[in-house]
C-alpha positions as CSV (number, residue, x, y, z in Angstrom):
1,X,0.0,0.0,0.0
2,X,1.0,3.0,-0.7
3,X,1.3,5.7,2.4
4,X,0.6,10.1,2.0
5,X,2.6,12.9,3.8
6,X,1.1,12.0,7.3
7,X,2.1,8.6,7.6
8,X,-1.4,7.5,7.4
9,X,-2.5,4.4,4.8
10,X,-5.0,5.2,2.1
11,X,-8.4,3.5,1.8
12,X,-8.7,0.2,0.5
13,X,-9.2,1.0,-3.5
14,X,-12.7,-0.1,-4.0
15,X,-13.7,-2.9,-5.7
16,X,-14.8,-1.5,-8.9
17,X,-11.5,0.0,-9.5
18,X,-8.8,-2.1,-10.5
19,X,-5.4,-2.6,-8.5
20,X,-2.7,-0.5,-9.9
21,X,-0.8,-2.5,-12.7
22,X,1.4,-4.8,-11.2
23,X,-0.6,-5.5,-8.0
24,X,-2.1,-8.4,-7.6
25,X,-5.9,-8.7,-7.7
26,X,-7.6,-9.2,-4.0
27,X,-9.4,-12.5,-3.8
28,X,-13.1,-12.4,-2.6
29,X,-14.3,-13.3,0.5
30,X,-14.9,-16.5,0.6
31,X,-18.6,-17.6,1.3
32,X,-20.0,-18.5,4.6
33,X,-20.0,-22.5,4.9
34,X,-23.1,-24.9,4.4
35,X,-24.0,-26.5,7.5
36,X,-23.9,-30.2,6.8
37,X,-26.2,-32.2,5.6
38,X,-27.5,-34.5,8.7
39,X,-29.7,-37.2,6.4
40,X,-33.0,-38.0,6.8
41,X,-35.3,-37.5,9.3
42,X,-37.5,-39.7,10.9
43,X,-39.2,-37.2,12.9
44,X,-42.8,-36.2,11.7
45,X,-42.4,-32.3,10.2
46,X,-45.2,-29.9,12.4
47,X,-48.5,-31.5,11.6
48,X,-52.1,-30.7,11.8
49,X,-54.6,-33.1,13.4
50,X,-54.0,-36.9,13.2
51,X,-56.7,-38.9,10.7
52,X,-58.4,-41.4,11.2
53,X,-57.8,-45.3,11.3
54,X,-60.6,-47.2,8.7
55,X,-61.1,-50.7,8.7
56,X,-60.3,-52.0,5.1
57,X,-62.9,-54.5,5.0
58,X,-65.4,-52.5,7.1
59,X,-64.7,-49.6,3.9
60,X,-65.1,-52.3,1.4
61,X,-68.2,-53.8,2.8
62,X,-69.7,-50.2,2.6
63,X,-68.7,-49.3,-0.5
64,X,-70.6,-52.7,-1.9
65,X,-73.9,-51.9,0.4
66,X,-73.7,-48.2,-0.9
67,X,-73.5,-49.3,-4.5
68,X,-70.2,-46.9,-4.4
69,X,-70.8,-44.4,-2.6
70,X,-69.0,-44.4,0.2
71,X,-66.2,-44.4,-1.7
72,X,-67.0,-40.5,-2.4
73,X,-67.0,-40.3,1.2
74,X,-63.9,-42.1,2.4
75,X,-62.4,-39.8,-0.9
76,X,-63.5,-36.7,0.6
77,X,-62.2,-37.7,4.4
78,X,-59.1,-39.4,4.0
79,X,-58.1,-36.1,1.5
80,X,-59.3,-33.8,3.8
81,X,-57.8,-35.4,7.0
82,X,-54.0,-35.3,4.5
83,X,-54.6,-31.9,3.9
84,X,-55.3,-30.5,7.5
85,X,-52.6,-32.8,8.5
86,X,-49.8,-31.8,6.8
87,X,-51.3,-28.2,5.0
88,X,-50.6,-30.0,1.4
89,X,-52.4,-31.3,-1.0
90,X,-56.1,-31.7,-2.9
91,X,-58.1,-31.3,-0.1
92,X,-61.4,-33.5,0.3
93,X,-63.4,-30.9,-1.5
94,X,-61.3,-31.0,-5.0
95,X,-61.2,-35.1,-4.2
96,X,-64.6,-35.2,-4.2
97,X,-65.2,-33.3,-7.7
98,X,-62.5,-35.4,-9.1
99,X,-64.5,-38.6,-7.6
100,X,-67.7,-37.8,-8.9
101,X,-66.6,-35.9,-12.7
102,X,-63.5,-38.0,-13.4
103,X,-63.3,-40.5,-10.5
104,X,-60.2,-42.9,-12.5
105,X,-58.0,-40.4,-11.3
106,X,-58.7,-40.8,-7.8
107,X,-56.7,-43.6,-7.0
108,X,-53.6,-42.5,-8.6
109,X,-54.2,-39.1,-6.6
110,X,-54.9,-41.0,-3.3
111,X,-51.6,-43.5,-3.8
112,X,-49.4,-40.9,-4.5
113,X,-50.9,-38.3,-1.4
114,X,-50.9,-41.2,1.0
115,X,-46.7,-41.9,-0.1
116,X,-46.1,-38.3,0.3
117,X,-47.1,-38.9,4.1
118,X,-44.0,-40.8,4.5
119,X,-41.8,-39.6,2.0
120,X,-42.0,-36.1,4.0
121,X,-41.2,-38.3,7.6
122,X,-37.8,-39.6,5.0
123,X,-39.6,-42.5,4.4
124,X,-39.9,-45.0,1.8
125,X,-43.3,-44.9,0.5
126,X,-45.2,-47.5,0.7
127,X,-47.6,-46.7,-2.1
128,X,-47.1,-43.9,-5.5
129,X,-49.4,-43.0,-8.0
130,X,-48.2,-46.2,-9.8
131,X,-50.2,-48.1,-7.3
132,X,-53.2,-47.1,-8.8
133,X,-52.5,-48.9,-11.6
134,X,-54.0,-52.2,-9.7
135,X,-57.4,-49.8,-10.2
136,X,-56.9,-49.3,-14.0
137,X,-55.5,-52.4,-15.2
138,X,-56.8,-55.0,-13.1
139,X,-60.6,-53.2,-11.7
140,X,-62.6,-54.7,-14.4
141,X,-61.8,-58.0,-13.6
142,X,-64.3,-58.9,-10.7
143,X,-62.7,-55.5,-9.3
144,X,-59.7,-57.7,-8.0
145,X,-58.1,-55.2,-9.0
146,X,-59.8,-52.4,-7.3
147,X,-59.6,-54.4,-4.2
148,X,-55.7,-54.8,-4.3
149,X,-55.3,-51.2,-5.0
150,X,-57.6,-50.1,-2.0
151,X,-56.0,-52.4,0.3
152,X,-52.8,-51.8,-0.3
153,X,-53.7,-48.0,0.0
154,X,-55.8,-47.9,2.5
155,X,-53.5,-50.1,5.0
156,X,-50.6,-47.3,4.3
157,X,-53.0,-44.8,5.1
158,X,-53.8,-46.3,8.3
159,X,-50.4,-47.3,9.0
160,X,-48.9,-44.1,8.8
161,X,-52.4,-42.5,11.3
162,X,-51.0,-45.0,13.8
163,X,-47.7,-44.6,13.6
164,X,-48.9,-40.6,14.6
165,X,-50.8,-41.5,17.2
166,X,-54.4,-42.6,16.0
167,X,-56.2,-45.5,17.8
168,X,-57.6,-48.0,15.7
């Protein structure tokens, strides 16, 4: 650096003027560090009211008395219970519009919000939107397919509502 009359040092040259030829250029400061990546958590993130547990074959059972019916309803509650739990999501309202005007997507919605539940916990999901491919591919057939894909859905559902707390 160089010094004036008084002894005193200049000001650092700002950093929009370059160094004087011959200096050397001052290296930026270097970035404040990352904390470290800790992994997954198993811990649920802050969450909204726990849902309730169904019986599979209680739901089923209705679903056959009510000619299909229910299954608007257990659309509507087990979308609406996801969506006050964890503040994402369709909600049961926009489930149950999609149930009664385009109701194939349903499953694929309902797989695929149910393995969100876990995937947000860090999770493996036990069920994705391809699980609703048992609905599509396989319902027709004495709804064997239907079955498979509710059961397997519905049993993740209530695994996860237990595993927060829900008796049942």
């Amino acid at each position: 650096m160089t010094e004036s009359n008084d002894s005193t040092p200049l000001e650092p040259q700002s950093a929009s003027v370059p160094p004087p030829f011959g200096e050397a250029t001052p290296a930026p400061a270097a970035a404040p560090a990352a904390p470290a990546y800790a992994g997954p958590t198993h811990a649920a993130p802050a969450a909204g009211p726990i849902g309730q547990v169904r019986s599979t074959g209680t739901c089923i059972l209705l679903t056959i008395v009510t000619l299909g019916f229910y299954s608007w309803f257990w659309y509507y509650k087990t979308h609406d219970e996801m969506k006050r739990h964890t503040g994402e999501g369709i909600g049961g309202a926009v489930a149950l519009i999609l149930a009664i005007f385009v109701g194939i997507v349903n499953p694929f919605l309902s797989s695929n919000e149910v393995g969100k539940l876990y995937q947000r916990r860090g999770q493996q999901a036990p069920v994705t939107a391809v699980t609703g491919l048992w609905f599509l591919l396989l319902g027709w057939f004495f709804l064997v397919g239907a079955i498979v894909w509710f059961v397997k859905t519905n049993n993740a559902l209530n695994e996860y509502w237990k595993s927060q707390g829900a008796q049942g």
